[in-house]
Structure formats: structure tokens, C-alpha cells
C-alpha positions as CSV (number, residue, x, y, z in Angstrom):
1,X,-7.1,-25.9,7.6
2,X,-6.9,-22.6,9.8
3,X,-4.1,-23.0,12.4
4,X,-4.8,-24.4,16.2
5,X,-2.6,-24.3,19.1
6,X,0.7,-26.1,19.3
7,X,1.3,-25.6,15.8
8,X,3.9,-23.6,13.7
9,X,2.5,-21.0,12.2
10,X,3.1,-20.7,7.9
11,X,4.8,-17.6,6.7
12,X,4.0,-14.7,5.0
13,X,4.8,-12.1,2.9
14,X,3.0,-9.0,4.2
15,X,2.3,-5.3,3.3
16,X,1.5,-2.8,6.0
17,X,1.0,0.5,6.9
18,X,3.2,2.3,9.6
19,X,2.9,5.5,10.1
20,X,5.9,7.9,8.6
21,X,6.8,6.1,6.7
22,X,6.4,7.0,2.6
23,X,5.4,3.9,1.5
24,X,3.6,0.6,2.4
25,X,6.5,-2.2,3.9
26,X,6.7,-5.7,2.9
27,X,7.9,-8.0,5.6
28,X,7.9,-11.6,6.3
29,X,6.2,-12.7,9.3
30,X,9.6,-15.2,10.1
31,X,11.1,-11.9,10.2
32,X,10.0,-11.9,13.8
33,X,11.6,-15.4,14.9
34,X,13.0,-15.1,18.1
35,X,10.4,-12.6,19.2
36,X,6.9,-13.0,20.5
37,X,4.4,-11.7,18.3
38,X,1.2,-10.6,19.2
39,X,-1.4,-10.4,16.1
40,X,-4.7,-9.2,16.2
41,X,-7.5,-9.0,13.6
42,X,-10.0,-6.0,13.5
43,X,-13.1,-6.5,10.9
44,X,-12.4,-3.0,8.9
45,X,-11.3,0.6,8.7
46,X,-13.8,3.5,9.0
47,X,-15.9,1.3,11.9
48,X,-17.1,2.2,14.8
49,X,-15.4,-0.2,17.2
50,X,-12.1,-0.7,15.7
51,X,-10.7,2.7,16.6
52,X,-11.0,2.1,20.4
53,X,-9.2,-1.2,20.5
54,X,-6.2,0.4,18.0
55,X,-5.9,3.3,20.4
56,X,-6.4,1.0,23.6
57,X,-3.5,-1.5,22.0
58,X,-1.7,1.6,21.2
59,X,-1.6,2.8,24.4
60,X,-0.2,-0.4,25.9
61,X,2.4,-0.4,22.9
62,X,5.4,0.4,25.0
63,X,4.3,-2.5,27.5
64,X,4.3,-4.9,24.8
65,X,7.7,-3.7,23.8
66,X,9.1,-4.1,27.3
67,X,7.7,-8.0,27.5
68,X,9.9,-8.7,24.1
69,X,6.6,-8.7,21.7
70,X,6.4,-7.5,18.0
71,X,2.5,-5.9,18.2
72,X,1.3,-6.1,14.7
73,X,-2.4,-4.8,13.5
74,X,-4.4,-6.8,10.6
75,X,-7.7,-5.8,8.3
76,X,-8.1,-7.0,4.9
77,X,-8.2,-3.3,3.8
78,X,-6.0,-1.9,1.5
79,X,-2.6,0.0,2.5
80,X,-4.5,3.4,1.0
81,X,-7.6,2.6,3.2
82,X,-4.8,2.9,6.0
83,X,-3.2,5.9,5.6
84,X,-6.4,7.5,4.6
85,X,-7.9,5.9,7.6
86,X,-5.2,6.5,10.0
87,X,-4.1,9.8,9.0
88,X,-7.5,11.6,9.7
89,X,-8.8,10.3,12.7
90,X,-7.3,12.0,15.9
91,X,-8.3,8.4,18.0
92,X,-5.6,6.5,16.0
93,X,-3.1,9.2,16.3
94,X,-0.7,7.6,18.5
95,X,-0.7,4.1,16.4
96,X,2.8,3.5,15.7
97,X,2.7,-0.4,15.2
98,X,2.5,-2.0,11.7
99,X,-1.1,-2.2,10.2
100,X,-1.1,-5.1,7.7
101,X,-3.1,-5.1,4.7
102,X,-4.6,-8.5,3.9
103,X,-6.7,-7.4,0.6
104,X,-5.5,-11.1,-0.7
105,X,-7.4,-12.5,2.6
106,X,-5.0,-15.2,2.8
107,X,-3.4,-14.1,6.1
108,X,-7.3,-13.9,7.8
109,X,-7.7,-17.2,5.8
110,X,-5.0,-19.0,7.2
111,X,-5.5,-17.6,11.2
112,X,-9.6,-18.9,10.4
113,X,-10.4,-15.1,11.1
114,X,-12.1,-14.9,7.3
115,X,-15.9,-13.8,6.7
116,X,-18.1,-14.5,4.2
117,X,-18.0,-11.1,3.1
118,X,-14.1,-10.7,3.1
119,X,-13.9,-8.9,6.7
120,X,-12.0,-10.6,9.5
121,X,-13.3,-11.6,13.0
122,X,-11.5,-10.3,15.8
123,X,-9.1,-12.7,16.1
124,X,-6.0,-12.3,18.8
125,X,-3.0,-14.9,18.8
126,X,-0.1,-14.8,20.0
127,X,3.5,-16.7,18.7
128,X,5.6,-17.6,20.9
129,X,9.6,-17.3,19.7
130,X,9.8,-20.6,18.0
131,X,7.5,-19.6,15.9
132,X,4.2,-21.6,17.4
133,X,1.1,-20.8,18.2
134,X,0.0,-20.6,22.1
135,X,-3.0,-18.4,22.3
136,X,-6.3,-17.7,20.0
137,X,-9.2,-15.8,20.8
138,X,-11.6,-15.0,18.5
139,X,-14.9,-12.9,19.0
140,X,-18.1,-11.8,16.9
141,X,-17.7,-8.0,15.7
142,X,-20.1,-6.3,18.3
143,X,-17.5,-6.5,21.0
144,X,-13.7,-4.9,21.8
145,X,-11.3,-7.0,23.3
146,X,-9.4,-6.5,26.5
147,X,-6.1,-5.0,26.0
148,X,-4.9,-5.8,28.8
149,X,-6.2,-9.5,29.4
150,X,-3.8,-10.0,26.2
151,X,-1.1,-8.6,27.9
152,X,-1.6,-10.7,30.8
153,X,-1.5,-14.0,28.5
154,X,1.1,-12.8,27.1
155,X,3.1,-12.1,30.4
156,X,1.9,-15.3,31.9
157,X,3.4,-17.5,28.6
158,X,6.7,-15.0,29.0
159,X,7.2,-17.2,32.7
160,X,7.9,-20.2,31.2
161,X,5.7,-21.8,34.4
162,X,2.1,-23.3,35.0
163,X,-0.2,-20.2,35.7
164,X,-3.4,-20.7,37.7
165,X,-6.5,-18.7,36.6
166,X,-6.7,-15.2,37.2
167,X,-2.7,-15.1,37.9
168,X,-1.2,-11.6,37.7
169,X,2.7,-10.7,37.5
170,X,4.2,-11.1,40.5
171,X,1.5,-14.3,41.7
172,X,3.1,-17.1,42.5
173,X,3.1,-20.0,39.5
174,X,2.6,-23.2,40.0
175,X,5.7,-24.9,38.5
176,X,8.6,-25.5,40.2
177,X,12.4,-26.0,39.0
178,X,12.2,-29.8,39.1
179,X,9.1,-28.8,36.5
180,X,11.0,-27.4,34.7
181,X,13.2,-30.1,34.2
182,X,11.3,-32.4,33.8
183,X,10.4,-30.8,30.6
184,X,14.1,-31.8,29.3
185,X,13.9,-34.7,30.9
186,X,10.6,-36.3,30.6
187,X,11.1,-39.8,31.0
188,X,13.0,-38.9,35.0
189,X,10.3,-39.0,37.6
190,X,10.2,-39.0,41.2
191,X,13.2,-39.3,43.3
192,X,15.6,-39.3,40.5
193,X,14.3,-35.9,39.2
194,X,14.4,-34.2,42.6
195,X,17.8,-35.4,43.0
196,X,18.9,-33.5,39.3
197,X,17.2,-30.5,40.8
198,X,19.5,-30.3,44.0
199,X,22.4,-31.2,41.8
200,X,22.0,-28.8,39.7
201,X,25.0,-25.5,40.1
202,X,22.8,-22.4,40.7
203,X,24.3,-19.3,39.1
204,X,23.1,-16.1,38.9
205,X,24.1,-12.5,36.3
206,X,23.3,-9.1,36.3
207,X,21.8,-7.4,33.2
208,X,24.3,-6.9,30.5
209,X,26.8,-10.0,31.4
210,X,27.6,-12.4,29.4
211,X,26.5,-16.1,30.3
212,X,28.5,-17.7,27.3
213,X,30.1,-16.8,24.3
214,X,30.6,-17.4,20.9
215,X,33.7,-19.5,20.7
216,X,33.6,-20.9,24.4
217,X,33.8,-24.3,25.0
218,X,30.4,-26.2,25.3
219,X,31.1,-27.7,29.1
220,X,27.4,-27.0,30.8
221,X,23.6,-26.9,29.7
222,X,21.1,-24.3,31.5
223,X,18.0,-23.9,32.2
224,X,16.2,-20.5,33.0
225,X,15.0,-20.3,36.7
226,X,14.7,-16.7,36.9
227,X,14.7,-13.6,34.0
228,X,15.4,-13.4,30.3
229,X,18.1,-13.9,28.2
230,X,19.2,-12.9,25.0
231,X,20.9,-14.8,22.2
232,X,23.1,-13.4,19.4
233,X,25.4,-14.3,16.7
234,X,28.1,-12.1,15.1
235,X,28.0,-12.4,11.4
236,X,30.9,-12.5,9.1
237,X,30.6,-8.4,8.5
238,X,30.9,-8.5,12.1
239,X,27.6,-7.2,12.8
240,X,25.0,-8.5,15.8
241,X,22.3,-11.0,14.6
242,X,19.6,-11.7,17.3
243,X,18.6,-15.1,17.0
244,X,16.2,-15.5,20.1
245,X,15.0,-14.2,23.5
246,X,14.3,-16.5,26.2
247,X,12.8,-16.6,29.7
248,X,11.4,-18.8,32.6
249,X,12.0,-22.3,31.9
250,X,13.0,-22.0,28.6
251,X,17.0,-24.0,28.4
252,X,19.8,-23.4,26.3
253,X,23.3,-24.8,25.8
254,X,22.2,-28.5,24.4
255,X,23.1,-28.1,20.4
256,X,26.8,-27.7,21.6
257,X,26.7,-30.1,23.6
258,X,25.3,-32.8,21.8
259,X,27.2,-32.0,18.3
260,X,30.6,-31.5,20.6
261,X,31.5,-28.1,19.1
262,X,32.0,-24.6,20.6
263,X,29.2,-22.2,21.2
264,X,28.1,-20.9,18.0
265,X,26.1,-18.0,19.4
266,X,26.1,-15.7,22.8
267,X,24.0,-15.7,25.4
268,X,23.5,-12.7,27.8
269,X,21.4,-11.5,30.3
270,X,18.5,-9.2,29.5
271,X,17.7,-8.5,33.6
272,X,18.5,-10.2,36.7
273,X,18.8,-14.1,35.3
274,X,18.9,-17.2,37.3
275,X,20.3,-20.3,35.8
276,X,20.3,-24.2,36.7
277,X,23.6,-25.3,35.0
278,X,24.5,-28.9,34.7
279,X,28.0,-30.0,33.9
280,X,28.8,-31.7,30.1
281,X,29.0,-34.5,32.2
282,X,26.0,-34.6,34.2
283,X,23.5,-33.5,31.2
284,X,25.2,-37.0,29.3
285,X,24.6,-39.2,32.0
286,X,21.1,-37.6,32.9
287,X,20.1,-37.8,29.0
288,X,21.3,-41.2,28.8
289,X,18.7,-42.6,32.0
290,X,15.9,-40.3,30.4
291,X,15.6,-41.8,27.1
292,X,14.8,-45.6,28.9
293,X,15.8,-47.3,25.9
294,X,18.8,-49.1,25.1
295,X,20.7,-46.6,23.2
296,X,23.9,-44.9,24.1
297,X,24.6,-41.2,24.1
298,X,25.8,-40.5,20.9
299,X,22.6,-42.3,19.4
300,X,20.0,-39.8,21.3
301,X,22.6,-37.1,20.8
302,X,21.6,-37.8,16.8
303,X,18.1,-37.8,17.0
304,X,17.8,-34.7,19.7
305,X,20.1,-32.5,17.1
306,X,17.7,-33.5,14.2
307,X,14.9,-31.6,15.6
308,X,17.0,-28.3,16.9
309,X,16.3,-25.3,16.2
């Protein structure tokens, strides 16, 4: 079955063009975990089409970039149809984003992007950083996409909040923080949620600082009011593994927490972040009343850990 919204998405083991480089590169898609990815579909190389919507996502490249997206290109032409492709016409000159070759049409297969006669619809989706799909569109050949109405999407999923139709950055959203919590908490409603809201310690960090640290002790859980933050863990070389990026009412701090370790990974501030924090103590006793059934901590503790990341 091709994939549909709210689902994981399967990996794969891809070979793609980028330009410069002296050979085709083989990557999985999981590769990206952590990151947004933005894929899109074009039906074929040496079309008439397909050139404007590679330059007109190339153009926007850098945007993508600065919104925490991996933009990856897809055609089930070979990785020598690319670089012939690419390489000659002056319209895909500043393409700098990987063009995957699907000549085994089992990436187009598995998106539902796959013709009859082995080209692919043009198919957009977008992944969010858990690795699950929150956006598809798919047209009939005879018509480019908007570039920038997939930026938008993209943008508008990056808030973390419930955006009305035609919303642009900046608009207001419709979700407030007690939303937001409520998406931790589902079972609190009413009075009892809006009383967690004005509970909650608001704290606020520049771009750069650190909001916790590998080692530190597990005392609060957050959620994201405001910005983006990154998460990183050292590995035993010593070197910087980036394990996710997260914005507007996304949450972190749970896993230690619940398994009653220290962090295992650091969290820092991308831009100007603003957090809800609520104490070890306070995210117990708030868990405990939103699971409604007769269980104590440790028990929902169990079963929330089960299905981290």
C-alpha cells in the first residue's frame, strides 16, 4: 500500500546525483532523522516542465535550509540521465540538492507516485523529524507546483500550532500553550489544564545556550512555546551527533524523567527559545491525573518509555 499521512515512512537505500561530486551517492533516507525532509517527484529528465520547478526549488534552496529541511529531488531516471541532464542545461545550473535516481521505481512505488509507464507523478511530501509523514500532494504532469506554497506548509508544520487557511509566517496561529499541553496531557481538560498552564515556570535562552546537558540531572520536562531547539549527543570519539531539531510545541525532557537517569543528550537553543518547564515533581503528579486509570506512576512511566523515541 502507498504511504498516507500520519504514518512512518519505510526506508531506503538511495542513489543520487549531486552535482560535484565524481560519483553517484548512496544514502539512506533515515539518514535524515531529526530533520525535515522535503521530497518531491518530477515525471522525467529532458521534459519540458521539470526544469522550471528544479530551478524554482533551487532557488528557494537556501530557505529550505534555514527552516531545518533536507530538499531532496526524485525521477526514476538513471544517475547518467542526471549528470547528462543537469550538466548541459544552463536552467538547472544552480541545482545543488541531491537528485535521486529511482530506476528500481520502488521509491515512486512506495510514495504511490508510480505510472504505468515507469514515470512518477509530481508528488510533494514532506517528513516531519520523527520520521512521519504530514503532507502529500500529488498532481497530473501538465502542471508545476508552487514552490513556495510548499514552503509555506512546511513553515506552518515547523510551528508546532493549529494554522488557519491561508496563514503566513508571522499570522497569528490558533493554538495556544494550554494546546499545547494538552497534547502531553490529553486526558486533563478544562479547569485543570488551564491551571497546569499558569503553573508552568516560563524560561526563556538566547541562541547558542544551553538548556540542558548531557550528564545533568533529569529535574524538569519542557515544552516549546517559542523557537527551535537542537538536540545532540557526544559520542564516545567525542564527536557531536545530532539526534533532532525541534520547535513550537514540540516537548522534551520526559525519557529522563520517566527512566530516572541523567540527560543522555543536550539540548540547546537554535534562536530565541521559550520554554514551559514543569518540575520532576509536577510532570509526576500531572501524568498520574492524566492517565484516569488506576495505575501509579511507575506503571505509566513503563508504558510511556516503550514507545520513545
Amino acid at each position: 500500500m502507498a504511504l498516507r499521512i500520519g504514518q512512518p515512512v519505510s526506508d531506503h537505500s538511495v542513489q543520487a546525483y549531486v552535482r560535484g561530486e565524481p560519483a553517484p551517492i548512496v544514502f539512506e533516507l533515515s539518514t535524515h532523522r531529526g530533520s525535515w525532509v522535503v521530497l518531491f517527484f518530477y515525471p522525467g529528465d529532458f521534459t519540458l516542465i521539470c526544469p522550471t520547478e528544479l530551478a524554482a526549488f533551487a532557488k528557494r534552496h537556501d530557505d529550505f535550509i534555514r527552516e531545518g529541511a533536507v530538499l531532496l529531488a526524485a525521477s526514476t531516471n538513471s544517475c547518467f540521465s542526471h549528470k547528462a541532464w543537469f550538466e548541459i542545461d544552463p536552467r538547472l545550473a544552480e541545482v545543488r540538492y541531491p537528485v535521486i535516481a529511482d530506476s528500481l521505481r520502488e521509491l515512486s512505488h512506495s510514495f504511490g507516485v508510480l505510472l504505468e509507464d515507469g514515470a512518477a507523478h509530481r508528488g510533494t511530501f514532506i517528513i516531519d523529524p520523527d520520521g512521519v509523514l504530514v503532507h502529500m500532494s500529488i498532481t497530473a504532469n501538465d502542471v508545476g507546483r508552487s514552490v513556495d506554497e510548499v514552503l509555506r506548509v512546511l513553515r506552518a508544520f515547523r510551528t508546532g500550532a493549529l494554522c488557519p487557511a491561508d496563514w503566513a509566517p508571522g499570522d497569528p496561529t490558533l493554538t495556544s500553550k494550554d494546546d499545547w499541553l494538552a497534547k502531553v496531557f490529553p486526558d486533563l481538560i478544562g479547569p485543570e489544564l488551564d491551571s497546569l498552564e499558569e503553573s508552568a515556570e516560563r524560561v526563556s535562552f538566547a541562541p547558542g545556550e544551553t538548556i540542558v546537558a548531557e550528564g545533568d540531572p533529569a529535574d524538569r520536562f519542557f515544552v516549546i512555546a517559542q523557537g527551535e531547539v537542537a538536540i545532540s549527543r557526544r559520542s564516545p570519539e567525542g564527536d557531536e551527533i545530532k539526534l533532532a531539531a525541534l520547535g513550537r510545541g514540540q516537548f522534551f525532557g520526559e525519557v529522563g524523567i520517566l527512566a530516572e537517569t541523567r540527560r543522555t543528550a543536550t539540548v540547546r537553543a537554535v534562536d530565541d527559545v521559550e520554554l514551559l518547564a514543569l518540575s520532576w515533581q509536577k510532570f509526576q503528579d500531572t501524568l498520574e491525573r492524566s492517565d484516569r486509570a488506576d495505575r501509579d506512576f511507575s506503571e505509566i512511566a513503563k508504558d510511556r518509555i516503550a514507545f520513545a523515541p
